[in-house]
N, C-alpha and C positions, 0 to 999 in steps of 0.2 A: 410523589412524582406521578405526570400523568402524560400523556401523549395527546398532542392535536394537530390537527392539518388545515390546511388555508391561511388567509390570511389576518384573519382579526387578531390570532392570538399573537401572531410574529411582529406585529408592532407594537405590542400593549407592554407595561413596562410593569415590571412584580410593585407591587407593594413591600416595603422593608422588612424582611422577615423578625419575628417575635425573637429579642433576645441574643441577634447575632453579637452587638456591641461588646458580649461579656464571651464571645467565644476567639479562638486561636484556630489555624490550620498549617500543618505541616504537609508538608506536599513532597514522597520520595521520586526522586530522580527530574528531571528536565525536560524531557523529551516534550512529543507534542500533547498527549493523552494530560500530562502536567500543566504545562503553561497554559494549556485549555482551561482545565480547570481551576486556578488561579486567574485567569482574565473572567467566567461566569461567576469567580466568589469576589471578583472585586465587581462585575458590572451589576449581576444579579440579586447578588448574594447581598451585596454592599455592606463587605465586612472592611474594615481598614485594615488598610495596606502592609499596616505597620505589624498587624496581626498575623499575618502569613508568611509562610516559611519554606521556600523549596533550598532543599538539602540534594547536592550532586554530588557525585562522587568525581567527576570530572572537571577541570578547570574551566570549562563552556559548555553552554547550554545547547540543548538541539536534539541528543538522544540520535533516532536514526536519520533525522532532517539534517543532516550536515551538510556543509560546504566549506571548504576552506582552503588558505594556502599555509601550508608546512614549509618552514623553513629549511633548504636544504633537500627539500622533497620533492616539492611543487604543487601542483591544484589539486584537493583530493573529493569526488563525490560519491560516499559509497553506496547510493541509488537516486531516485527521480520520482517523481510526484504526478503521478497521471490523472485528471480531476475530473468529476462530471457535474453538469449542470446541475444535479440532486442531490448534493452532497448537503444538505439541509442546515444540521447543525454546522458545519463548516461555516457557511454562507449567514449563518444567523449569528455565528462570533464575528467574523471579520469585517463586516457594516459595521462595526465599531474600534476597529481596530485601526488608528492611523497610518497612513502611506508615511514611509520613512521618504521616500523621495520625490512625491508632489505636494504640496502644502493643501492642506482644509480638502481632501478626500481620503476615504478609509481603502482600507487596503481590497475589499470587496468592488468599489467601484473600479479601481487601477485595473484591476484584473478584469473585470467585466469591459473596459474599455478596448482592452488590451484584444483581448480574443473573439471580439467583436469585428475588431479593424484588420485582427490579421488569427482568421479561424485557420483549425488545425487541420491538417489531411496530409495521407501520406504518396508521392508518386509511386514510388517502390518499395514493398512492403517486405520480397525476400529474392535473395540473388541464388545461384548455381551457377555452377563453371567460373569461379574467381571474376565475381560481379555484373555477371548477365543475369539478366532479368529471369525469374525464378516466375514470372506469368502466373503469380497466382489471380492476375487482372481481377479480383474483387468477389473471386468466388468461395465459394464453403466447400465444393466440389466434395460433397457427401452423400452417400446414398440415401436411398427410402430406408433401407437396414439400418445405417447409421442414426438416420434421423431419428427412427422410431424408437432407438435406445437411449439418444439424449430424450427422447418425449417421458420415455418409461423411466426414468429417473427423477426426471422434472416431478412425475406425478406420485412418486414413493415416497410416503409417512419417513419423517425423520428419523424416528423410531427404528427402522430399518435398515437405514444408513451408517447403524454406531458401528463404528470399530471396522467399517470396509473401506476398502481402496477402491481406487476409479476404475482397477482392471478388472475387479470386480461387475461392473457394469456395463463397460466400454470393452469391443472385441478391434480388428483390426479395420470394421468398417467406419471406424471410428478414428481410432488412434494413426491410419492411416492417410487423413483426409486433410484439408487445409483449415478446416477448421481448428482439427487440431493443432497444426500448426499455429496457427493464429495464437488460440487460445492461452496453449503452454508456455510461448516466450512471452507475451503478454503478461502473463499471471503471476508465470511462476511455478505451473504446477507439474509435476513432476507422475509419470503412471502409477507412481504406487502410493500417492497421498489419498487424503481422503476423501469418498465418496458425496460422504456430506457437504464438507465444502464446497464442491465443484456446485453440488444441487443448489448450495445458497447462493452461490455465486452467481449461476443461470437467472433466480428468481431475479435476486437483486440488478441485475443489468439487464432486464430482459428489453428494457425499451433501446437497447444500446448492440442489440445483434447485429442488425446491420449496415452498422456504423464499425464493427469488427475489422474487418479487411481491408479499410485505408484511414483507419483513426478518426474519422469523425465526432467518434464518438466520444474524443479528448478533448481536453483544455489546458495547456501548460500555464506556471508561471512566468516573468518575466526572467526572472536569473534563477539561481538555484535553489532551493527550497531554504536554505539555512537564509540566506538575504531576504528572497519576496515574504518568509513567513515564520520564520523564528524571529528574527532581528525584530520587527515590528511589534511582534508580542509581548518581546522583553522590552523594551521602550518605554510600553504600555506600561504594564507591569511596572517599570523605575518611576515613572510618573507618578505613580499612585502608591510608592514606597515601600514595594512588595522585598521583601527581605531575599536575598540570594544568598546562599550556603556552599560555598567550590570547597572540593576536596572533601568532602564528609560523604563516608560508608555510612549506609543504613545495611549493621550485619542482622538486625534480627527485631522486629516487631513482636511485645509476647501481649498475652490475651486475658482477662479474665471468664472463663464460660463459665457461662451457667445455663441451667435448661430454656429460660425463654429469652436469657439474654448475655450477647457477647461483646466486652469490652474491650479497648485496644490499652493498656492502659502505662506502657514504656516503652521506646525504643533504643536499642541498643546500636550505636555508634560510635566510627572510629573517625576520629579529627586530628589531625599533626600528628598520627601515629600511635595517639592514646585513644584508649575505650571509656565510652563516659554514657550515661543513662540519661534520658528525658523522660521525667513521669507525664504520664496524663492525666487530665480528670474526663469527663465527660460532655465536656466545655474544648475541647480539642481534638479536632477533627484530624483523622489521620486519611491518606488519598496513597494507596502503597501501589508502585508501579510497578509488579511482579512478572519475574522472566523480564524477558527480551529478545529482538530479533537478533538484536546486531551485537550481544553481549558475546567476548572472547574475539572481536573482529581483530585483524590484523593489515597494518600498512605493509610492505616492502617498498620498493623503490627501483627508478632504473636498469638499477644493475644488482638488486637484491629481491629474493623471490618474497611472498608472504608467507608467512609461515602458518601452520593450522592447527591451533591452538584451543583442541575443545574442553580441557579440563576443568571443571568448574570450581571457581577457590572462590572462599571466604569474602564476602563484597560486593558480590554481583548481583543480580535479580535474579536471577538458578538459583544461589545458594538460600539466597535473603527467603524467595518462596516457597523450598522447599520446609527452612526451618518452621517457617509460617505454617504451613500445610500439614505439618507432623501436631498440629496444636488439633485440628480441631478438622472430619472429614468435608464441612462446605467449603473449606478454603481452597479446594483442588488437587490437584494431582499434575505437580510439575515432570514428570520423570514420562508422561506420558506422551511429552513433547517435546523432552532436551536430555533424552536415553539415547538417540541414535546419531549422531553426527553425519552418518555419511549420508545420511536420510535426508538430511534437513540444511545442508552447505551450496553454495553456490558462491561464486569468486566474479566480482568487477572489477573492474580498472580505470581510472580517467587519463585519456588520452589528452595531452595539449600540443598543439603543431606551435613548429616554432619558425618556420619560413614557409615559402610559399610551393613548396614542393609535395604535400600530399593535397593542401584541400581541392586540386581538380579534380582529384581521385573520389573525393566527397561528392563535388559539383553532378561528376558523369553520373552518379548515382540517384542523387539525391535530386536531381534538375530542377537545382535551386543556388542562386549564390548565396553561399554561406555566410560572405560577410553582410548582408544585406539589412539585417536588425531583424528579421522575420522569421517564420516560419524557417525550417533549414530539413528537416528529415520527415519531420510530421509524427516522432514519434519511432520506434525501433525498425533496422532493417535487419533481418535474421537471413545469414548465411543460411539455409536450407541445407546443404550437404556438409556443413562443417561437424567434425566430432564432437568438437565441444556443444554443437546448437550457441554456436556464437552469435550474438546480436548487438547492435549499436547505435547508437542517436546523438544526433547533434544538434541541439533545443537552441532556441534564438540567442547570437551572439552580440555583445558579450552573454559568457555566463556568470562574470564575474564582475565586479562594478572594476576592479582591481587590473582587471585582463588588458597585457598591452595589448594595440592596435597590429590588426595584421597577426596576430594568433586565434586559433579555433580549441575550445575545450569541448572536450567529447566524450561521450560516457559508455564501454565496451563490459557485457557481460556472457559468463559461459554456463550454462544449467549443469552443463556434465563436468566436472575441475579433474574429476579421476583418468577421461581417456585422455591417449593421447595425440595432438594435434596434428593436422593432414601438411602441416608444412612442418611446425616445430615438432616436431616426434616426442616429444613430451607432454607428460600430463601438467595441466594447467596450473595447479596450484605447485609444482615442482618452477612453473618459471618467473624471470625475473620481469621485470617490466618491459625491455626492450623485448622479451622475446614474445611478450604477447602481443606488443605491435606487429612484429615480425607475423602473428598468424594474423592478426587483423588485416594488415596489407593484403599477404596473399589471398585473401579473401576477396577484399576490392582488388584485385585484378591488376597488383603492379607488380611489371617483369621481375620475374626472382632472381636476377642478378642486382636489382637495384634495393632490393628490401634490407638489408643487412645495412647499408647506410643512412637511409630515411628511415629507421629504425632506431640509430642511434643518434643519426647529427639534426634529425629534422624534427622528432617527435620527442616530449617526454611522458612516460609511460607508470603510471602509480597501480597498482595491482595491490586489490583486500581480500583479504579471504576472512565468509563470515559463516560457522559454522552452525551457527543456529538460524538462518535468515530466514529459511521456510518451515519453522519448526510451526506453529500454529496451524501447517496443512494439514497436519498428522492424524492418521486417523483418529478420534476419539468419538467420547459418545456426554450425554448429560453430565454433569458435574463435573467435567476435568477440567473447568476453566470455572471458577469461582462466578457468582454472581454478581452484578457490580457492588451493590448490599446485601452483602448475605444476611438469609432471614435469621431476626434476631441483631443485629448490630446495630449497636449504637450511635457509635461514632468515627466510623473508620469506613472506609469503599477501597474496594480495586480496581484501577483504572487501565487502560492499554488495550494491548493486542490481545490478553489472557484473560481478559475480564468476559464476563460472559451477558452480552444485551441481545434482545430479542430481531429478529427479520435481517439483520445487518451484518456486514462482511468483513471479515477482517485485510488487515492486509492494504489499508487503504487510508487516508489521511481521516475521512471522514466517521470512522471506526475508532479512533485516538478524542478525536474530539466529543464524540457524539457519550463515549463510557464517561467523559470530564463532565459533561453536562450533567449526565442522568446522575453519576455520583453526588454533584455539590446541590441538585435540586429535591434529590432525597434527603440528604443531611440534614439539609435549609430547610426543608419541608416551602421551597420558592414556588409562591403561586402564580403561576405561566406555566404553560404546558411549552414539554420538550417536542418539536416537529417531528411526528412519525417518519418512517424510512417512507421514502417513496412508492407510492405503491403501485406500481406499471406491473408488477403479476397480477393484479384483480383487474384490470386494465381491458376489455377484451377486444381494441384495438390495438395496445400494444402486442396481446400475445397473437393477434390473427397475422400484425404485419412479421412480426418476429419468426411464427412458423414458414412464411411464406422465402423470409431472407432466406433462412437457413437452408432451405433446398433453393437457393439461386436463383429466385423468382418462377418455379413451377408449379401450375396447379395442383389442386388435390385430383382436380378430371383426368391427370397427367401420370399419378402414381401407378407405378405397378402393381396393380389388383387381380385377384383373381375373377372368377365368372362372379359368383353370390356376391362378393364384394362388390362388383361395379353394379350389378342389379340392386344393391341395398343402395350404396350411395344414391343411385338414380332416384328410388324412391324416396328418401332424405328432401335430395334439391327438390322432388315435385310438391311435395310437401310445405314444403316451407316458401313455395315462388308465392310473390306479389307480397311477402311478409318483410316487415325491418331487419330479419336474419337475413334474408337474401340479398337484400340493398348493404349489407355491412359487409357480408361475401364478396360481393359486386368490386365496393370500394379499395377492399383491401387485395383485387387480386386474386384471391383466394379459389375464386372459379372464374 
């Protein structure tokens, strides 16, 4: 497997790889990092269909890309797909992947059309005082201090970064600014995750800073991630006679090692309640989706709270990795990411209005008509002073192909599930669904004698609580996340959020797909090179315009320097006038 960039290799089509015809692949779990790679081993790979095997434990497919309606429940999405233009391998799967709902274009075009005719931004990005505008009017509002310890992070060896947290690095010139703000309901990331991440994370969107503070920087689907991008996969996938396996536990993966080389060579599964073995030979590709975000997730309903439920049993991808990992020390170290729960939980909700009594409450916010088909929020508004750090979005309507006319689905999340709320005086994952509309409302700004009935008669309210959803922030360091092929393996990759691929982020659709690729093109030994990550950190436009956002468009002539300081700078610029360093300065601002 090899990495390229441009465009000669992104339309060149592999040659058949040597000997696939006499091979099989079992693919654990569904999610996306899976049907990813089952769509490259049937496009690329070009093994039959008939040869491959995902095995779920669940009666549907999708993993954390869900959408659905529950019977008895109502609409449930336990998060949202925020996309960028560079999502590489993304975009290099789905130019092949048919539109389920326009004829003779792939799912790649739909969506490029889509956000095209109706690009993303947001008007209000965060309210105060129960849905007044929160004026962060587009700024990072970050000091020269602050700035300079995101620079001093950005530019600290990896190496340095194992095992810290971001408070570690970040003081309150920081964590007190809107960047912050920005950043953490965005992301996800919480002050005590890890340091490293945050650093990959900067690299990795560096040409997307500031595009930060009214979403520019997004691109959504058309409906909810399980319709615009699972459904189309598994399509794919039926068409080409890919075997699907519901209800089957993958409990345990066992290995043969030896010193230069490591076998996968049975899996141990439970089907209709029995435990039955699958031999391998070497001719059978095993793709293990280890851990999970959303694994131990829990529904409630209406009028029942979620419950939080982190104990890890027998079936899951916790357990299945961990047994995995006691085999052999490249396999990883799951405990080092699903040890803490209270560390790693955060609780959503999907809101769906059922008359027309809250979406003005939406409209005055969001000044946008929601039923419109377009754009609707631009992406999350984050109550700024809510306990919980409540945030909420309502992506172009419908969300659902299903949704009757004259309803809004809506998607409400809270970082903090432990305090409790400035209206509902309870902590978040103690309540039921109506009550966390209850805090939603008072949030947007409607009279609190009216909320206790538009909470029950006007809205239905689904609350999940997923105790591992940010476990992957955690701090770690080299080898707690397995390789995608660990050296020495034969015939078997780890794919997901846990897998371990070089420059790229987790936490992100194109992180699931990107470990699917680089997995089946090692196996395959498929000659095309996998698209590097993006590379806008060697960029040095993008890093000149990016430092420039992040202090709000002020120069470096601008910063708070001392005497030597501004004498050194001076002789810098005189140095360098009338050279392409100073015309690049010029362009970007910079001075």
């Amino acid at each position: 497997m090899y990495y390229s960039s441009g465009n000669y290799e992104s339309f060149a089509r592999p040659v058949k790889p040597e000997g696939v015809d006499q091979k099989s692949a079992y693919i654990i779990g569904s999610g996306l990092a899976a049907l990813a790679s089952a769509c490259f081993l049937v496009r690329d790979g070009q093994m039959q269909g008939e040869h491959i095997h995902i095995l779920e434990k669940d009666p549907i497919p999708g993993g954390a890309c869900d959408g659905y309606l529950y019977n008895n429940v109502g609409y449930v999405m336990r998060g949202g797909r925020e996309m960028d233009n560079h999502f590489e391998c993304m975009w290099d799967l789905f130019r092949s992947i048919p539109s389920i709902e326009t004829p003779d274009v792939s799912v790649l075009d739909e969506y490029y059309w889509l956000n095209k005719r109706d690009p993303n931004y947001s008007l209000m990005r965060a309210t105060v005082n129960r849905g007044q505008d929160a004026h962060t009017d587009k700024k990072f509002n970050i000091s020269d201090k602050g700035a300079m310890e995101i620079m001093k992070l950005f530019f600290t060896p990896d190496e340095e970064l194992y095992n810290k947290r971001i408070t570690e690095f970040f003081d309150d010139e920081v964590l007190n600014s809107n960047f912050w703000l920005y950043w953490r309901t965005m992301f996800a990331f919480e002050n005590w995750h890890s340091a490293l991440e945050m650093k990959l994370y900067i690299k990795r969107f560096i040409h997307h800073i500031g595009g930060l503070p009214d979403f520019t920087a997004l691109r959504f689907t058309k409906y909810n991630q399980y319709e615009s991008m699972i459904l189309p996969m598994v399509r794919y996938l039926e068409s080409h006679n890919v075997q699907f396996h519901y209800g089957v536990k993958v409990v345990n993966v066992e290995f043969d090692i030896q010193k230069e080389k490591k076998l996968a060579k049975k899996m141990i599964v439970i089907r209709d309640g029995k435990e039955e073995s699958i031999c391998l030979t070497e001719n059978d590709l095993v793709f293990i989706t280890n851990g999970g975000c959303v694994e131990n997730s829990s529904l409630g309903s209406q009028n029942t709270p979620a419950s939080f439920n982190y104990e890890i049993k027998e079936g899951g991808g916790w357990d299945m990795w961990r047994k995995i990992a006691a085999q052999d020390p490249s396999f990883g170290h799951p405990d080092k990411f699903c040890s803490n729960p209270e560390q790693t939980n955060w609780m959503s909700a999907t809101v769906t209005t059922l008359d027309d009594k809250i979406p003005p409450y939406v409209q005055k916010i969001c000044q946008r008509d929601p039923f419109s088909g377009k754009v609707v929020t631009g992406g999350i508004v984050t109550a700024k002073d809510s306990n919980w750090l409540l945030s909420w979005t309502f992506n172009r309507q419908p969300q659902f192909r299903s949704q009757p006319k004259g309803q809004l689905v809506g998607w409400i999340y809270g970082l903090f599930s432990d305090k409790p709320g400035n209206y509902v005086k309870k902590a978040m994952r103690e309540c039921t669904g109506k009550e966390i509309c209850m805090e939603w409302l008072y949030h947007m700004g409607v009279p609190e004698e009216q909320i206790p009935e538009l909470a029950e008669h006007s809205a239905n309210t689904v609350p999940c609580m997923m105790p591992y959803i940010t476990a992957f922030f955690m701090p770690r360091e080299a080898g707690d996340r397995p390789k995608i092929v660990p050296d020495g393996a034969v015939n078997f990759a780890f794919i997901g959020q846990f897998a371990e691929t070089v420059r790229d982020t987790i936490f992100t659709s194109e992180y699931s797909i990107r470990t699917g690729m680089e997995a089946v093109y090692t196996l395959l030994n498929v000659d095309r090179g996998v698209p590097e990550v993006w590379g806008s950190t060697y960029d040095i436009r993008d890093l000149l315009h990016a430092t420039v956002a992040l202090r709000d468009g002020k120069k470096i002539t601008d910063m708070e320097l001392g005497l030597m300081e501004r004498i050194a700078l001076k002789e810098v610029l005189k140095r360098i006038d009338g050279t392409d360093i100073m015309k690049l300065l010029k362009q970007y601002d910079v001075i």
